[in-house]
C-alpha positions in Angstrom: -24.1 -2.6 18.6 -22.3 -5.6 17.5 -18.5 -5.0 17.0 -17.1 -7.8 15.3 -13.2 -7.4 14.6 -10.6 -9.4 12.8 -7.2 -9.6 12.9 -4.4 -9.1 10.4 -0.7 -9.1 10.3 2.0 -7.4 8.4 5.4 -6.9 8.1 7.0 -4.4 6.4 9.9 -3.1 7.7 10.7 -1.0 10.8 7.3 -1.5 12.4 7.3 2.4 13.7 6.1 3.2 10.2 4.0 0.9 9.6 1.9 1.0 12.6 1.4 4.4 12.4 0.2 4.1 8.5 -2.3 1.8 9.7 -3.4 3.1 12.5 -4.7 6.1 10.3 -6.6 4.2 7.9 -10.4 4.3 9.4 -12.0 1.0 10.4 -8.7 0.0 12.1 -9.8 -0.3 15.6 -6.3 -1.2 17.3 -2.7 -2.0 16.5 0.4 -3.1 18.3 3.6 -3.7 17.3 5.7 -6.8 17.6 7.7 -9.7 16.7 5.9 -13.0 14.9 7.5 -15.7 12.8 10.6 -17.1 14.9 11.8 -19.6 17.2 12.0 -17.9 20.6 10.2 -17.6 23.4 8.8 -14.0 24.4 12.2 -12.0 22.5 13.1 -8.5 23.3 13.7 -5.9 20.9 17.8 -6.5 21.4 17.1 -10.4 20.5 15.3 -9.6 17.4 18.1 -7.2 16.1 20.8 -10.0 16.1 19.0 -11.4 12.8 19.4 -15.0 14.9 15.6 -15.1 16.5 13.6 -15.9 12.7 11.2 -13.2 14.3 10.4 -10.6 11.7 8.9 -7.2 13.0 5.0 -7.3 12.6 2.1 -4.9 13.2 -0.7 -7.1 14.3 -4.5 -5.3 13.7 -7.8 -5.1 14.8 -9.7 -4.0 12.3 -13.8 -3.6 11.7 -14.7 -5.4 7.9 -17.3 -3.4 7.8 -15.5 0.0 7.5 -12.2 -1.5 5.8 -11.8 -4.5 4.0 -9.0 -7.0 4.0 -8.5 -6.2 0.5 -7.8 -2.7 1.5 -5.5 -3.6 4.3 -3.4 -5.5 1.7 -3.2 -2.6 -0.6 -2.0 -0.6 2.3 0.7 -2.9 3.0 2.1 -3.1 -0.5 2.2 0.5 -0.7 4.0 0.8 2.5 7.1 -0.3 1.2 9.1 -2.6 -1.3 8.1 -5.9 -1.8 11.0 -6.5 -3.8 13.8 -6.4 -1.2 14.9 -9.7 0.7 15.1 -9.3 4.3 15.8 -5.2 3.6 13.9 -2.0 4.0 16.0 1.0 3.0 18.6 1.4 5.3 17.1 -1.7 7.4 18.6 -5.4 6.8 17.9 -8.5 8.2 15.3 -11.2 8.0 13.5 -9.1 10.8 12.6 -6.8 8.2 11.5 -9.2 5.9 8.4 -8.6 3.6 5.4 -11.0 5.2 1.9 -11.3 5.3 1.1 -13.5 8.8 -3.1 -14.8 7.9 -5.1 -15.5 10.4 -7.9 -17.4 8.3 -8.0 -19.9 4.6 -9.9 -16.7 3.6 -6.7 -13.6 4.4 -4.3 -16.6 2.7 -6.5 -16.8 -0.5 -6.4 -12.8 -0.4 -3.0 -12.2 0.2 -2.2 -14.8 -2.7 -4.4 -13.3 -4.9 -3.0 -9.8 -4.8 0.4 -11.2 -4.9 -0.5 -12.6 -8.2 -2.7 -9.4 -9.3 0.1 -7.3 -8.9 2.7 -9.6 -10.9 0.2 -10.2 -13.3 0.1 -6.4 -13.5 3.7 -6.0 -13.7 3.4 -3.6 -11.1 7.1 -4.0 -9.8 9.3 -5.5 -13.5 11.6 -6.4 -13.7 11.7 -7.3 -9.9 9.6 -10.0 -8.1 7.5 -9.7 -5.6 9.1 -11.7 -2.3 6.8 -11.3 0.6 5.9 -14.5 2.4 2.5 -15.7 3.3 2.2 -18.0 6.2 -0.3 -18.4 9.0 0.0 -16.3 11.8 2.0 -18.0 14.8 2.5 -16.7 18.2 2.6 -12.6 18.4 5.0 -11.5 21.0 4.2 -7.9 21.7 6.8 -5.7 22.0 8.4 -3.5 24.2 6.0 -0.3 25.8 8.2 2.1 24.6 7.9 0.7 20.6 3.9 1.2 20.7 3.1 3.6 19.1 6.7 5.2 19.2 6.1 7.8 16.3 3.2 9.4 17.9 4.8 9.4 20.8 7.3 11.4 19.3 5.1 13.8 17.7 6.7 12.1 14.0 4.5 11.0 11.4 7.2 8.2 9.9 10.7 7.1 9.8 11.8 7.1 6.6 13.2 10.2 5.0 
């Protein structure tokens, strides 16, 4: 049986939520959550929080495209939350909160561009624009044990009210 698995990145807010939304969606094989996008070396949690790093916080995916497509993935992500927001989720500010799609191929940019533009075309969010970032995927620091899967862990299915 040949398993072949791609990767994708998103982030979209506290990462809690979001891995735990994707982690439900069938054909996602694994997820993890982490920090992607900055300057430093291997940050903790505590470095990310002082909005100094550049890291945002990312879910990073395995996931099997031939039981979910990326397409899917993406819609997934802008349904998660506001694309709308600079550097803010809710109660959440800070560029570590930031709205970003991190691709990991020409093919996941062109996708992730594309919907971006489907969905302004489609006025989806007037009178606001959409602001997430597209940029290829750099280094993915995972984060801390006790942030994987940290909802589950806690018997909560997500952290916004």
């Amino acid at each position: 049986m040949n398993m072949s698995t791609e990767k994708a990145t998103f982030g979209a807010g506290c990462f809690w939520g979001v891995e735990a939304a994707f982690a439900a969606i069938p054909g996602v094989t694994a997820t993890a959550v982490g920090y992607e996008g900055g300057a430093l070396d291997n940050p903790s949690y505590k470095d990310v929080c002082t909005d100094q790093t550049g890291h945002a916080e990312v879910v990073e995916l395995d996931f099997d495209p031939e039981k979910v497509s990326y397409g899917a993935l993406l819609d997934a992500f802008f349904k998660l939350h506001d694309p709308t927001t600079m550097n803010r989720q809710g109660p959440d500010w800070g560029t570590q909160y930031r709205s970003v799609i991190f691709t990991h191929s020409p093919e996941q940019e062109r996708a992730a561009r594309a919907k971006i533009e489907e969905l302004t075309a489609a006025g989806v969010y007037k009178p606001r624009r959409i602001v997430t970032q597209v940029v290829p995927a750099a280094n993915f620091w995972r984060a801390e044990e006790y942030h994987q899967k940290y909802l589950e862990k806690r018997g909560m299915a997500s952290c916004h009210i």
